[in-house]
Chimera marker file (.cmm) of the C-alpha trace (Angstrom):
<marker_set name="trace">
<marker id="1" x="113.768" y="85.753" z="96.616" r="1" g="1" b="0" radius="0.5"/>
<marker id="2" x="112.262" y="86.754" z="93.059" r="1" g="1" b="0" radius="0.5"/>
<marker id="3" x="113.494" y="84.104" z="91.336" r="1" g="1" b="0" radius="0.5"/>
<marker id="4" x="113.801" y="81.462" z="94.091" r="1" g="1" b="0" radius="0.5"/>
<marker id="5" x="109.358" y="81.858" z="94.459" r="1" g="1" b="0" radius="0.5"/>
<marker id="6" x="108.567" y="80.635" z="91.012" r="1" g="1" b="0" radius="0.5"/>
<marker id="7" x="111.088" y="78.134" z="91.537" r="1" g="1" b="0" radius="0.5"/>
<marker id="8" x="109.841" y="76.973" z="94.637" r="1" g="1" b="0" radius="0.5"/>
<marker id="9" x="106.074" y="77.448" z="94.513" r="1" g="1" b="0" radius="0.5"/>
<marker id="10" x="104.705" y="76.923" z="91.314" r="1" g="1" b="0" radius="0.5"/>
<marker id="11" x="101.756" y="79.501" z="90.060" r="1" g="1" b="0" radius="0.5"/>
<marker id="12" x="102.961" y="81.896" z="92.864" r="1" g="1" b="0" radius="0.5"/>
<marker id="13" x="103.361" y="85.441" z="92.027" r="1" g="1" b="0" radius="0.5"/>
<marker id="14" x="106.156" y="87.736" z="94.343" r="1" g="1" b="0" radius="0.5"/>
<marker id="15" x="104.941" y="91.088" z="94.896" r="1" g="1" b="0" radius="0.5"/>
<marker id="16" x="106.835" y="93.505" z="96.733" r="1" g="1" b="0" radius="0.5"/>
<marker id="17" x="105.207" y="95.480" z="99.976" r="1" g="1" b="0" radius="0.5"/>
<marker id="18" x="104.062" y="98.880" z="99.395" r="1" g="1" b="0" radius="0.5"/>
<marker id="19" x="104.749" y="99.896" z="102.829" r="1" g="1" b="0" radius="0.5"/>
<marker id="20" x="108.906" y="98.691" z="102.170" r="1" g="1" b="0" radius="0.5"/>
<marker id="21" x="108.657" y="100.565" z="98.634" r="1" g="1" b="0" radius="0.5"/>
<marker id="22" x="106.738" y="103.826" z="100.542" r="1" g="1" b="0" radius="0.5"/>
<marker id="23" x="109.778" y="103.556" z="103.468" r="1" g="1" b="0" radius="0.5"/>
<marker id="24" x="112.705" y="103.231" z="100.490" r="1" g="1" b="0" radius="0.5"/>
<marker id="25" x="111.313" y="106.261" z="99.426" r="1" g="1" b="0" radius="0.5"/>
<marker id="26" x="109.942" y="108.442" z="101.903" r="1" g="1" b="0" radius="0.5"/>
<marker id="27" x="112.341" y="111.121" z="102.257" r="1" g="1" b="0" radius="0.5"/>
<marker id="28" x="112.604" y="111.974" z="98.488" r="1" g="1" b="0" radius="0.5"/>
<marker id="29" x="108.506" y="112.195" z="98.950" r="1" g="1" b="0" radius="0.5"/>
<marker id="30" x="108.544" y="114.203" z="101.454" r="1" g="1" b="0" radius="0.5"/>
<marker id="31" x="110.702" y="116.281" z="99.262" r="1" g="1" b="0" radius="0.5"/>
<marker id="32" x="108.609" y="116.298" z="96.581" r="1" g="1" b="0" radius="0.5"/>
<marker id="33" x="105.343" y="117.210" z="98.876" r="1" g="1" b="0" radius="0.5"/>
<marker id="34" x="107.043" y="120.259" z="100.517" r="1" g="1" b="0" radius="0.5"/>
<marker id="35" x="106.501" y="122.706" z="97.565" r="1" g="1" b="0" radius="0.5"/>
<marker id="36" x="103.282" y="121.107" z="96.437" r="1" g="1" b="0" radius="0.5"/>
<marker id="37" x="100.119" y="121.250" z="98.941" r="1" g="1" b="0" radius="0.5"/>
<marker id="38" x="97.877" y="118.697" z="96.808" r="1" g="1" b="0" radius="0.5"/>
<marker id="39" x="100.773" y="116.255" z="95.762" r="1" g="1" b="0" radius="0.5"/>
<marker id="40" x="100.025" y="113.738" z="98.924" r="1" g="1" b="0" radius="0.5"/>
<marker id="41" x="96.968" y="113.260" z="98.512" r="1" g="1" b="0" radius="0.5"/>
<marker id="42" x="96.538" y="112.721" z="94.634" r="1" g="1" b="0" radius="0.5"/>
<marker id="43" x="99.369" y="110.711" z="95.286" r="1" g="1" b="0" radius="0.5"/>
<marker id="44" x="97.650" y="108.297" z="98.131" r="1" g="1" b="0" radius="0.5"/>
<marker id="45" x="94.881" y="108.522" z="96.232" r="1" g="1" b="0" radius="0.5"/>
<marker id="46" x="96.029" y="106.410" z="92.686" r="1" g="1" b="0" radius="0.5"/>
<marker id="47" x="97.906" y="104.458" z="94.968" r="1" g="1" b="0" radius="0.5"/>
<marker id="48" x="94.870" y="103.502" z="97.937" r="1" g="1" b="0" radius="0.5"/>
<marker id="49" x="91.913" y="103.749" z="94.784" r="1" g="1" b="0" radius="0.5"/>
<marker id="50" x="90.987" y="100.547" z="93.538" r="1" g="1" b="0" radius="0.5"/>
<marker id="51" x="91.911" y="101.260" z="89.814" r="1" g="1" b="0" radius="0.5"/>
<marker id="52" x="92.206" y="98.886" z="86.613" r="1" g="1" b="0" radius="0.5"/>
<marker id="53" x="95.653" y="98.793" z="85.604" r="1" g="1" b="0" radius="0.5"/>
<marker id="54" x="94.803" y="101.345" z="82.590" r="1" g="1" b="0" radius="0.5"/>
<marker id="55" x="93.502" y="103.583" z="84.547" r="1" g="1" b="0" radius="0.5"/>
<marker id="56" x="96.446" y="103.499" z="87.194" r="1" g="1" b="0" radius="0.5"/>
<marker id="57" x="98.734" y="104.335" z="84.276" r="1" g="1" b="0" radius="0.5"/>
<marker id="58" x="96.386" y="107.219" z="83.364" r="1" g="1" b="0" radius="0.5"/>
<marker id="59" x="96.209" y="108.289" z="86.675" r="1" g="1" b="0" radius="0.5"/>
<marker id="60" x="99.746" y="108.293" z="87.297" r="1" g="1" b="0" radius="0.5"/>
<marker id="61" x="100.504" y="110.094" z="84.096" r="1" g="1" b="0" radius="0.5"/>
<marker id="62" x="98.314" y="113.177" z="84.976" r="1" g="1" b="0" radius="0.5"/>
<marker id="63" x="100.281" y="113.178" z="88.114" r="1" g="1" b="0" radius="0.5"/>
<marker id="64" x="103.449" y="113.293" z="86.359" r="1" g="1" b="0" radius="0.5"/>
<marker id="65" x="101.890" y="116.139" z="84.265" r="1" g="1" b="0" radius="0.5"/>
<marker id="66" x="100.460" y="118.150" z="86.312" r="1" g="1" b="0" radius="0.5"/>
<marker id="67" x="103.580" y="118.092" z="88.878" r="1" g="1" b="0" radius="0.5"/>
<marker id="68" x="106.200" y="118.397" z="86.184" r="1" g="1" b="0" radius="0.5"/>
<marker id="69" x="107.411" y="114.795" z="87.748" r="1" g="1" b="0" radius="0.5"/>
<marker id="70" x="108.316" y="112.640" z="84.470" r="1" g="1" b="0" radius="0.5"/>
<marker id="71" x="112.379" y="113.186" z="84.977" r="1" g="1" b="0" radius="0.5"/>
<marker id="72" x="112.266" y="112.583" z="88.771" r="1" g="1" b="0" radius="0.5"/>
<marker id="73" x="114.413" y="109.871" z="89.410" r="1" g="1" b="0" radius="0.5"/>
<marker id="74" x="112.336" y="108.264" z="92.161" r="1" g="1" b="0" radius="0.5"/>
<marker id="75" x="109.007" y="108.544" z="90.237" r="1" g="1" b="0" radius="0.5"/>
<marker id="76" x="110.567" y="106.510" z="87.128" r="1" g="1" b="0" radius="0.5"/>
<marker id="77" x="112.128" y="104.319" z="89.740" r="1" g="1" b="0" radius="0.5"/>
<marker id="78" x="108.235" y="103.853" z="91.560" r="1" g="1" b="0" radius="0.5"/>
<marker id="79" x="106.785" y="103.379" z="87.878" r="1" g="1" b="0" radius="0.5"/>
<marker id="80" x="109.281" y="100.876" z="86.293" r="1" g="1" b="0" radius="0.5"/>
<marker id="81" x="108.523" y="98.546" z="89.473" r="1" g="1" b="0" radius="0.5"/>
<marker id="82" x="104.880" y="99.195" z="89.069" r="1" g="1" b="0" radius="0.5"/>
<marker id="83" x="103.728" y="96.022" z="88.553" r="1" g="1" b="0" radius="0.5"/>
<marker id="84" x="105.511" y="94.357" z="91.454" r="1" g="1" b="0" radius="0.5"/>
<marker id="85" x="103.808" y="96.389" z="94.251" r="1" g="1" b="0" radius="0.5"/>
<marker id="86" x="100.525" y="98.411" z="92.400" r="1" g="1" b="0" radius="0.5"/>
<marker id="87" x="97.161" y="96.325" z="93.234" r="1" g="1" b="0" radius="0.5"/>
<marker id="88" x="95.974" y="97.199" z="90.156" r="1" g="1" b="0" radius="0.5"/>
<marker id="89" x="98.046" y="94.778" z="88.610" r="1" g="1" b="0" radius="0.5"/>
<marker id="90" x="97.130" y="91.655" z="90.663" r="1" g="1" b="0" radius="0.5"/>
<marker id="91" x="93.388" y="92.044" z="90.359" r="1" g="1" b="0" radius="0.5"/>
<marker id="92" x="93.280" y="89.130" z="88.339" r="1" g="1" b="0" radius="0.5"/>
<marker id="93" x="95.581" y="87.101" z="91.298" r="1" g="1" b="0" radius="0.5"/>
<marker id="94" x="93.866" y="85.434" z="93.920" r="1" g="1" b="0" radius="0.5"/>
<marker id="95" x="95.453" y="86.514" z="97.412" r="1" g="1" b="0" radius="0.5"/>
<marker id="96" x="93.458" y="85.292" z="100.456" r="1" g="1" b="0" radius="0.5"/>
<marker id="97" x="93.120" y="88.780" z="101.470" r="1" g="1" b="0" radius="0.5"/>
<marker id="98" x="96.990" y="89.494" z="101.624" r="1" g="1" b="0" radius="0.5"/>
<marker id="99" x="98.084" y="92.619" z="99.903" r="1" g="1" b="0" radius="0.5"/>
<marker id="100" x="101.407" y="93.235" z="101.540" r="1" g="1" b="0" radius="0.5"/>
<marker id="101" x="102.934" y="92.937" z="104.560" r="1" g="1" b="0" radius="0.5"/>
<marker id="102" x="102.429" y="96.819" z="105.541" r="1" g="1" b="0" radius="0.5"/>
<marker id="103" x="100.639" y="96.411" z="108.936" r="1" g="1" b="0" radius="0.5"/>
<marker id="104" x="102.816" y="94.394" z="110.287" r="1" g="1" b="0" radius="0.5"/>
<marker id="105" x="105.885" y="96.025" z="109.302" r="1" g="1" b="0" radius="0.5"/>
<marker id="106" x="104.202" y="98.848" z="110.166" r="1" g="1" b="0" radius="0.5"/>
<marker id="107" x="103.576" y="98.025" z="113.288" r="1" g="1" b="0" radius="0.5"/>
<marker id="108" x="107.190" y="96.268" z="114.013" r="1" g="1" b="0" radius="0.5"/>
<marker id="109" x="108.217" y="100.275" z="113.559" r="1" g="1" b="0" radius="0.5"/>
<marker id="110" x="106.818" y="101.529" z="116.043" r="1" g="1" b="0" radius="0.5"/>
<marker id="111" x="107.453" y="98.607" z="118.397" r="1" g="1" b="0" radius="0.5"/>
<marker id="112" x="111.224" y="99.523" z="117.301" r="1" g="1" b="0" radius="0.5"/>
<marker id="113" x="111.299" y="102.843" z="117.463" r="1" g="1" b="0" radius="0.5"/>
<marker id="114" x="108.915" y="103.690" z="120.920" r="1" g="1" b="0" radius="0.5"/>
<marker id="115" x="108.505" y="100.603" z="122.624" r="1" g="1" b="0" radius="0.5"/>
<marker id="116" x="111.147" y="97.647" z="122.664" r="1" g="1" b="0" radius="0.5"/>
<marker id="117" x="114.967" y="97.445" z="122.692" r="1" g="1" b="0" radius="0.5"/>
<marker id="118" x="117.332" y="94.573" z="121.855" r="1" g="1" b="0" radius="0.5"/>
<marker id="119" x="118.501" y="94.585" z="125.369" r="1" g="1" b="0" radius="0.5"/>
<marker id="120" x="115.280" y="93.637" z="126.965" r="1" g="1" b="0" radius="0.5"/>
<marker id="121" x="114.617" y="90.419" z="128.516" r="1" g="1" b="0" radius="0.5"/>
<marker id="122" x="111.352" y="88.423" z="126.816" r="1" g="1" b="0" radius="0.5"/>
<marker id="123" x="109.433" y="89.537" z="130.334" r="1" g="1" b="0" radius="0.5"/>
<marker id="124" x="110.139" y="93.021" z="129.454" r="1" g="1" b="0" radius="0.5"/>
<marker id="125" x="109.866" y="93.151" z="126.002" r="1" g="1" b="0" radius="0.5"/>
<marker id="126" x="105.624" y="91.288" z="126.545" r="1" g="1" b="0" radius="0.5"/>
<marker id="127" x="105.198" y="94.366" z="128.846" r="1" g="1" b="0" radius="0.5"/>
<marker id="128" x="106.369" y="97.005" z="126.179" r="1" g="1" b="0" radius="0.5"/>
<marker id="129" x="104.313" y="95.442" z="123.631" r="1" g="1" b="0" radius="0.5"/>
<marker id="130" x="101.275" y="95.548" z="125.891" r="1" g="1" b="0" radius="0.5"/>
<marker id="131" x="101.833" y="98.360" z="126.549" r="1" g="1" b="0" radius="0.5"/>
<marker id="132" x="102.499" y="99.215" z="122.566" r="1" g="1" b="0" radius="0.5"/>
<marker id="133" x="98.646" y="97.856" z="122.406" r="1" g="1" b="0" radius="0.5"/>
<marker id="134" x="97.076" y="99.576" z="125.000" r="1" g="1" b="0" radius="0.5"/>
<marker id="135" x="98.810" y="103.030" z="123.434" r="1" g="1" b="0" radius="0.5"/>
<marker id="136" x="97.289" y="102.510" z="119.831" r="1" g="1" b="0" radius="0.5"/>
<marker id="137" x="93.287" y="101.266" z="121.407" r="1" g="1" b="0" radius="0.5"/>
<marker id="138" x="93.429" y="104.521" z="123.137" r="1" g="1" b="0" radius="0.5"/>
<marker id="139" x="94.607" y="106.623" z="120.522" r="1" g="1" b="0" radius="0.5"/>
<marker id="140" x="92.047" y="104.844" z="118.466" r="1" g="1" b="0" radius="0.5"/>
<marker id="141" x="89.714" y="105.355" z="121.295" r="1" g="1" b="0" radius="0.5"/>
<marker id="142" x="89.948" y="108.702" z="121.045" r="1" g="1" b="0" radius="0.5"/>
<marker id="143" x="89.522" y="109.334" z="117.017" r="1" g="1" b="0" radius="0.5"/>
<marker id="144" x="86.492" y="107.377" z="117.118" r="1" g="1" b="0" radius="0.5"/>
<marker id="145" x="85.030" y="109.685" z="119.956" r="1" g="1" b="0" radius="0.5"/>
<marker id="146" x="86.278" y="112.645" z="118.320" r="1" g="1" b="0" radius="0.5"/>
<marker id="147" x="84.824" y="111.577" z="115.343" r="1" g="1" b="0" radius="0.5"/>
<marker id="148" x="81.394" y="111.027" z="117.038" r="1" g="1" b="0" radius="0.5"/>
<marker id="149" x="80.829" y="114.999" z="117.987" r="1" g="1" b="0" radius="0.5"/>
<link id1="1" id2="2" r="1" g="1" b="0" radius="0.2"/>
<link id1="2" id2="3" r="1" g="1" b="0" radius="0.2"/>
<link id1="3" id2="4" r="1" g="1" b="0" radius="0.2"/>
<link id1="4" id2="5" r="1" g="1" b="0" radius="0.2"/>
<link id1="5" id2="6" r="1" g="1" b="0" radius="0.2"/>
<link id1="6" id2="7" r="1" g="1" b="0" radius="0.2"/>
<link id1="7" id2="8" r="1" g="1" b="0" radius="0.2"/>
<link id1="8" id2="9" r="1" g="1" b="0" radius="0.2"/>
<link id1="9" id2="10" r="1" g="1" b="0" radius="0.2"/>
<link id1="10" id2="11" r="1" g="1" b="0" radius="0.2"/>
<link id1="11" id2="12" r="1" g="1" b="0" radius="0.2"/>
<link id1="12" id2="13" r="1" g="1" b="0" radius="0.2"/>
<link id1="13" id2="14" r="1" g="1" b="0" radius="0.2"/>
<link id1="14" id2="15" r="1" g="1" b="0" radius="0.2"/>
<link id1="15" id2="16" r="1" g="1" b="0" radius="0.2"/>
<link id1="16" id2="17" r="1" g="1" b="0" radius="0.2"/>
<link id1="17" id2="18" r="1" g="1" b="0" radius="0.2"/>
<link id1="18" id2="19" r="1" g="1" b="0" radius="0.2"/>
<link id1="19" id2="20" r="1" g="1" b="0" radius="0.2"/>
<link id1="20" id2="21" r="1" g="1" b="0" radius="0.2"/>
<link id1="21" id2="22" r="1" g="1" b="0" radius="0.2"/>
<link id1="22" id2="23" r="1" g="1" b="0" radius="0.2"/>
<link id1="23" id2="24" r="1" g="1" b="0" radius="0.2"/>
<link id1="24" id2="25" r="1" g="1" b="0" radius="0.2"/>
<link id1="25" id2="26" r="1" g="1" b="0" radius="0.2"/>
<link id1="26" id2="27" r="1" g="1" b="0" radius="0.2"/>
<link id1="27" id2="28" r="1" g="1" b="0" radius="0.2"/>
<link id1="28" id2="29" r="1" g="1" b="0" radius="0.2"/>
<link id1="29" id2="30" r="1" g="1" b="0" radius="0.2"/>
<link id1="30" id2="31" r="1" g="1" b="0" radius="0.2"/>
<link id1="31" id2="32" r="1" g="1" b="0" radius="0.2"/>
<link id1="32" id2="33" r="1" g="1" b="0" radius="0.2"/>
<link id1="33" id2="34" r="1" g="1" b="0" radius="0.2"/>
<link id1="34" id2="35" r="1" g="1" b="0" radius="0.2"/>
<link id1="35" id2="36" r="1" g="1" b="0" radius="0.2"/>
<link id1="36" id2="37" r="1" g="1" b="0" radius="0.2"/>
<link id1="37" id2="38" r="1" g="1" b="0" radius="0.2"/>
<link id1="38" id2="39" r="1" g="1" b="0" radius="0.2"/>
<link id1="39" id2="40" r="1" g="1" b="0" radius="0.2"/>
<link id1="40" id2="41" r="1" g="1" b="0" radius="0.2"/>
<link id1="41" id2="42" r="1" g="1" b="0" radius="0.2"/>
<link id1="42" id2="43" r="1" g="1" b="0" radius="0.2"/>
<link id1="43" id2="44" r="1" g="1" b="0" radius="0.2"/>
<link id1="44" id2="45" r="1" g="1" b="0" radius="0.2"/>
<link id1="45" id2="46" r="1" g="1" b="0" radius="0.2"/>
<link id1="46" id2="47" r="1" g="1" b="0" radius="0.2"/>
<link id1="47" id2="48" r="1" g="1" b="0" radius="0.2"/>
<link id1="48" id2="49" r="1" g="1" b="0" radius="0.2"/>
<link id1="49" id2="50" r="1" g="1" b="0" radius="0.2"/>
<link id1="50" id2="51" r="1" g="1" b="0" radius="0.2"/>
<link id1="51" id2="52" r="1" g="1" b="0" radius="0.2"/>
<link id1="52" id2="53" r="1" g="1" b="0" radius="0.2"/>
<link id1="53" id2="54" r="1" g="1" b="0" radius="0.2"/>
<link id1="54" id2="55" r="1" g="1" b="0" radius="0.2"/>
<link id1="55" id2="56" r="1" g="1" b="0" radius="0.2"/>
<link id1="56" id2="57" r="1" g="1" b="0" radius="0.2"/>
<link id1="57" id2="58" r="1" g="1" b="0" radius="0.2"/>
<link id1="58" id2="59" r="1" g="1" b="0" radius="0.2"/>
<link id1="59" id2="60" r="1" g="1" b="0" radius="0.2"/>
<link id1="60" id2="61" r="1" g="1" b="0" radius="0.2"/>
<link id1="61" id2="62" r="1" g="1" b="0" radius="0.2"/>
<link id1="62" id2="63" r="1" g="1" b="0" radius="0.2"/>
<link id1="63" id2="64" r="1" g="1" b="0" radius="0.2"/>
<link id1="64" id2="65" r="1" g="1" b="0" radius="0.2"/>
<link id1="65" id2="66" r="1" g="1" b="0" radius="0.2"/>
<link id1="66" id2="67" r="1" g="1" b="0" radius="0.2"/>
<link id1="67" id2="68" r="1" g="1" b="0" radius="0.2"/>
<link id1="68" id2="69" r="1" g="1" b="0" radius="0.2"/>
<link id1="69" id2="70" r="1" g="1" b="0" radius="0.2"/>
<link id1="70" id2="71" r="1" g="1" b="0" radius="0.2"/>
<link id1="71" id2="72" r="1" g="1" b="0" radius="0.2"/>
<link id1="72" id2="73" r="1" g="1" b="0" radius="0.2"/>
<link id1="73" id2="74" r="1" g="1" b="0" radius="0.2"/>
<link id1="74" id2="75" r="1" g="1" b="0" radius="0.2"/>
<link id1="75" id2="76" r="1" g="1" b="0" radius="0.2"/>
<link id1="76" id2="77" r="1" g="1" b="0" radius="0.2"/>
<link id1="77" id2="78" r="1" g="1" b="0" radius="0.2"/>
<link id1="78" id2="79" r="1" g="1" b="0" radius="0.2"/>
<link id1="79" id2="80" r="1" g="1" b="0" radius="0.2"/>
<link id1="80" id2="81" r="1" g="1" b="0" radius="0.2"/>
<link id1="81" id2="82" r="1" g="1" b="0" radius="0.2"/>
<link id1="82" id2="83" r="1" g="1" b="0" radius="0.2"/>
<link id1="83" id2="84" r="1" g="1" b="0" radius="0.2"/>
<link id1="84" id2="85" r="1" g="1" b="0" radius="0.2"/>
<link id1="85" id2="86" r="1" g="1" b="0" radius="0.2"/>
<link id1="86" id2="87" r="1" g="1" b="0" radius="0.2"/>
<link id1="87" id2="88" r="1" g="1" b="0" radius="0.2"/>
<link id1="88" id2="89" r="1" g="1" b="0" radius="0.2"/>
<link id1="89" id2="90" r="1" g="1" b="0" radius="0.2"/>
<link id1="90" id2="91" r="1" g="1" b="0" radius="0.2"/>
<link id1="91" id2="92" r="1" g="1" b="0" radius="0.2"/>
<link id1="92" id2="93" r="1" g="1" b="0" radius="0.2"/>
<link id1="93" id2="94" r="1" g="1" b="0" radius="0.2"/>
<link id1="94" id2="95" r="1" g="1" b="0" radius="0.2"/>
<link id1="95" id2="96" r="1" g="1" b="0" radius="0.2"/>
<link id1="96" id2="97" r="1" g="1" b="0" radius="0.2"/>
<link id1="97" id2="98" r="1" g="1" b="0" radius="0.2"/>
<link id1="98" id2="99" r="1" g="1" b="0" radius="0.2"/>
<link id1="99" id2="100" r="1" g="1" b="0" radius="0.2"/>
<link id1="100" id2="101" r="1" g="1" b="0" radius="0.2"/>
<link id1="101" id2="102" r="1" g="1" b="0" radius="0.2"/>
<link id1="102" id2="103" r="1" g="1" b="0" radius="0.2"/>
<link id1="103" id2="104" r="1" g="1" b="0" radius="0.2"/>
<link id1="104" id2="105" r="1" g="1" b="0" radius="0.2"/>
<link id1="105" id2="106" r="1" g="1" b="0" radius="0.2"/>
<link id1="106" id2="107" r="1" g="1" b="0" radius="0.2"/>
<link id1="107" id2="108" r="1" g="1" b="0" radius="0.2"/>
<link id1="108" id2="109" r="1" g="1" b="0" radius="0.2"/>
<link id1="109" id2="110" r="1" g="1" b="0" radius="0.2"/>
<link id1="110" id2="111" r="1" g="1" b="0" radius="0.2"/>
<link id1="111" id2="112" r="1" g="1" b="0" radius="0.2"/>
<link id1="112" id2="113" r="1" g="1" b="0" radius="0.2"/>
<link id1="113" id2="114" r="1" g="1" b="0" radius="0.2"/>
<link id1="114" id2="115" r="1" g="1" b="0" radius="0.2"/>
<link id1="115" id2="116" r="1" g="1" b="0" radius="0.2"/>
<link id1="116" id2="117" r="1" g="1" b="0" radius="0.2"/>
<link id1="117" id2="118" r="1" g="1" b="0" radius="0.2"/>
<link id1="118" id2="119" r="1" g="1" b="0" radius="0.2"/>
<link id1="119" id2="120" r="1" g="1" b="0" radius="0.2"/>
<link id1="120" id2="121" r="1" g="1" b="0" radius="0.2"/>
<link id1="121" id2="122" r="1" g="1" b="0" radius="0.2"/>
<link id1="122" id2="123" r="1" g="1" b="0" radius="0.2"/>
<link id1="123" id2="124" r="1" g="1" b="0" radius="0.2"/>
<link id1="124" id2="125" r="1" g="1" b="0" radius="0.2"/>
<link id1="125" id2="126" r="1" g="1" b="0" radius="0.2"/>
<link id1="126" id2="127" r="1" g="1" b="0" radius="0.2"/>
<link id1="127" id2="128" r="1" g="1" b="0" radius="0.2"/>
<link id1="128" id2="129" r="1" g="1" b="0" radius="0.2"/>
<link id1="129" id2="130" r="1" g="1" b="0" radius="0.2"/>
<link id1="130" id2="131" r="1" g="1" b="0" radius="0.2"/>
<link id1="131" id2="132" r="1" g="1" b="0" radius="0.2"/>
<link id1="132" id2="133" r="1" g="1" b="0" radius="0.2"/>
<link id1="133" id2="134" r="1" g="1" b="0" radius="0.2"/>
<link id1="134" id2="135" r="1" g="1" b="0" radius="0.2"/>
<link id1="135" id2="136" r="1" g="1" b="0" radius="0.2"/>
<link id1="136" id2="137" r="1" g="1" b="0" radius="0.2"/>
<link id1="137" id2="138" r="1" g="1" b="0" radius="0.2"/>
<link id1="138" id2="139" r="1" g="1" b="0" radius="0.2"/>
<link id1="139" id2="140" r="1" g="1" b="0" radius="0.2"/>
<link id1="140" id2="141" r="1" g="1" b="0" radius="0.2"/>
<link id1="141" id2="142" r="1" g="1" b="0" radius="0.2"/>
<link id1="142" id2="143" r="1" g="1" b="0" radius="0.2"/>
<link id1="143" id2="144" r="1" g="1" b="0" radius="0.2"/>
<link id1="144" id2="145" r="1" g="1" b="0" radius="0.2"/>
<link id1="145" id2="146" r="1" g="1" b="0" radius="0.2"/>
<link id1="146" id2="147" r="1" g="1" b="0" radius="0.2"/>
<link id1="147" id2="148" r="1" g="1" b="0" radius="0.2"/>
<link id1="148" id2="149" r="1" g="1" b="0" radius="0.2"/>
</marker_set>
């Protein structure tokens, strides 16, 4: 697809999702947050904070320092694709509002995994998602209430 966009659509830039990159490597993080208590965090933090490219790369080099991380193999993997799926890097790239595709993938997870099967009929499979709906407003529901006290 990264060379058939350019191709296709002139002037259009392919980034890749954070929220595929985050799933690709989510067990190796959670590895890597076990021992440390602040490593989440810091790490959400570069990641979520609206930096200037620079300061991404100085960011993410204190965070290699400070957690000893600058052989992990996941880490260099993360860094050398950098500027496919780091906002800092498309600041300069007009994109209607569309950063990734992470809430909706996000969401098609948890349809998967708690809500819908492949077996379902199109009847059933509206009800589940409904029902999908209903789950997360009241769970939201609830934070914003609890939030309130």
């Amino acid at each position: 697809m990264a060379l058939a966009i350019p191709d296709a659509f002139n002037n259009t830039v392919h980034k890749l999702c954070r929220w595929h990159i985050m799933k690709k490597y989510r067990e190796h993080l959670a590895y890597l947050y076990n021992p440390h208590e602040d490593i989440k965090d810091e790490f959400t933090s570069i990641l979520n904070w609206p930096l200037m490219p620079t300061e991404f790369e100085d960011a993410w080099k204190r965070l290699m320092d400070k957690y000893n991380l600058h052989d992990d193999a996941t880490m260099v993997g993360m860094w050398n694709e950098r500027e496919r799926w780091i906002s800092a890097y498309f600041k300069e790239i007009f994109c209607a509002k569309m950063t990734s595709t992470q809430r909706s993938e996000s969401m098609n997870n948890v349809l998967k995994k708690n809500f819908a099967s492949e077996r379902q009929n199109l009847h059933q499979f509206v009800i589940q998602v409904n029902s999908c709906v209903k789950t997360r407003r009241q769970t939201e529901n609830q934070e914003t209430m609890g939030n309130r006290v």
